[in-house]
C-alpha positions in Angstrom: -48.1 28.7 -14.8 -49.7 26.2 -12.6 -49.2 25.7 -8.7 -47.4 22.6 -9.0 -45.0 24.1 -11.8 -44.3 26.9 -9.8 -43.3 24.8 -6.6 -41.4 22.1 -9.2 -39.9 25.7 -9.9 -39.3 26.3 -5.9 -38.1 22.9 -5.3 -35.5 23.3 -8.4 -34.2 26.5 -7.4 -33.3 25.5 -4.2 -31.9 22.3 -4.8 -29.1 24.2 -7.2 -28.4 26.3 -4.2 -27.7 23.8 -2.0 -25.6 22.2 -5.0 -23.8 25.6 -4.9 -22.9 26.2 -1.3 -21.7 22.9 -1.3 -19.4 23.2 -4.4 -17.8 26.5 -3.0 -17.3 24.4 0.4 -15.7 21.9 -1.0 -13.6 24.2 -4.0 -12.0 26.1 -0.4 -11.8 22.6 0.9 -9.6 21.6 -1.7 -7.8 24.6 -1.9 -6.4 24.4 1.2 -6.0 20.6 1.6 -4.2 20.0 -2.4 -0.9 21.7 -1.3 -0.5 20.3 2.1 -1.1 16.6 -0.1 1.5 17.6 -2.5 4.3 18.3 0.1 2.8 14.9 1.9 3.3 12.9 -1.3 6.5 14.9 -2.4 8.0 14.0 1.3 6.8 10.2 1.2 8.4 9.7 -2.6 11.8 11.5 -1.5 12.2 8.9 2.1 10.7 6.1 0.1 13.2 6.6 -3.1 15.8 6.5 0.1 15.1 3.8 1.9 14.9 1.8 -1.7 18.4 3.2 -2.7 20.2 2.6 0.4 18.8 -0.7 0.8 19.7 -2.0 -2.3 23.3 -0.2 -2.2 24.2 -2.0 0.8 22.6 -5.0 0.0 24.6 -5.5 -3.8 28.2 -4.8 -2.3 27.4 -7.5 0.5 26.3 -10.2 -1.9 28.7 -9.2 -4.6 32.4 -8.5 -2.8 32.2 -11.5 -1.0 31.5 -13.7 -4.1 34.4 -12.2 -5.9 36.3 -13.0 -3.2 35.6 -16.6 -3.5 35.8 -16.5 -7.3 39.4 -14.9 -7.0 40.3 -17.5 -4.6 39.0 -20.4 -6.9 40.4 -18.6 -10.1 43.8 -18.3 -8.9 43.8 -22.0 -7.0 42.3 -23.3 -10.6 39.5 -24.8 -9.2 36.7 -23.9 -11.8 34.5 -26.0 -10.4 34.2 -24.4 -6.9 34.4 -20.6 -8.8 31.0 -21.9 -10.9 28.5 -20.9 -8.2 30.0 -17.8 -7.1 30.3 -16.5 -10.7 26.7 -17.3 -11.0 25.7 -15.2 -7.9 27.9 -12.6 -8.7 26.4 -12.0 -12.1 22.9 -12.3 -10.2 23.9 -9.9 -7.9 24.2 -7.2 -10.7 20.3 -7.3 -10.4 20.2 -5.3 -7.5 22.0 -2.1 -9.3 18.6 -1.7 -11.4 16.6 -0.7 -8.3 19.6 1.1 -6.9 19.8 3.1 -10.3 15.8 3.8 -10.4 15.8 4.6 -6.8 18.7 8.0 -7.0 17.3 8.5 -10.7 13.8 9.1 -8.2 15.4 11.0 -5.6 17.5 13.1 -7.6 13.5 13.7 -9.5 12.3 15.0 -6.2 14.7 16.8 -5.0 15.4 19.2 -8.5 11.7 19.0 -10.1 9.2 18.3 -7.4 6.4 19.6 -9.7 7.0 16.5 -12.4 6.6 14.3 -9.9 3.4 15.7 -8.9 2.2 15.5 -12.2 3.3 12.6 -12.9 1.0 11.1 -9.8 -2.0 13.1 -10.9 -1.3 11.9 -14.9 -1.8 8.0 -12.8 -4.4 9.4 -10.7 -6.7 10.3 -14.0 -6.2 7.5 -15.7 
């Protein structure tokens, strides 16, 4: 072998140390930082899920009790033309059960299979 291959050789070898050491420091790295992350995310999803549900299950009974209220009221005074606009809002306001259904279906996720929630973020994660 020449001089020049043989430092190529040198210069090679201790490059793919270097490569090494770091990969360990960063493997130990992760391995201490990934389940810290996972409780992070898991505690994050569980306030966020909530926040969502509580929002939206006080919001719906606000919108919707008063409006069948007034559409009671207009019903039995036979006054369809006033009871129009709160039928309208009240069917609207059935909206807001969808986020108030996705929301406990989330929480209930966290709180009885953290780990398929976990998943489920690294599955989004890798794509």
């Amino acid at each position: 072998m020449s001089e020049i291959d043989e430092q190529l050789k040198q210069k090679l070898l201790s490059y793919l140390d270097g490569i090494e050491s770091k990969t360990s420091e960063v493997g130990g790295f992760l391995q201490s930082e990934i389940p810290i992350y996972c409780q992070e995310y898991l505690s994050w999803h569980f306030w966020s899920s909530f926040i969502g549900f509580v929002s939206f299950a006080i919001l719906w009974p606000v919108i919707a009790i008063p409006c069948a209220w007034f559409l009671r009221k207009c019903i039995k005074e036979n006054e369809p033309d006033k009871a129009f606009p709160f039928a309208v809002v009240l069917f609207f306001s059935l909206i807001f059960t969808v986020p108030v259904t996705i929301n406990l279906i989330e929480l209930i996720k966290v709180v009885t299979a953290p780990r398929v929630v976990v998943v489920e973020h690294l599955k989004g994660l890798t794509k």
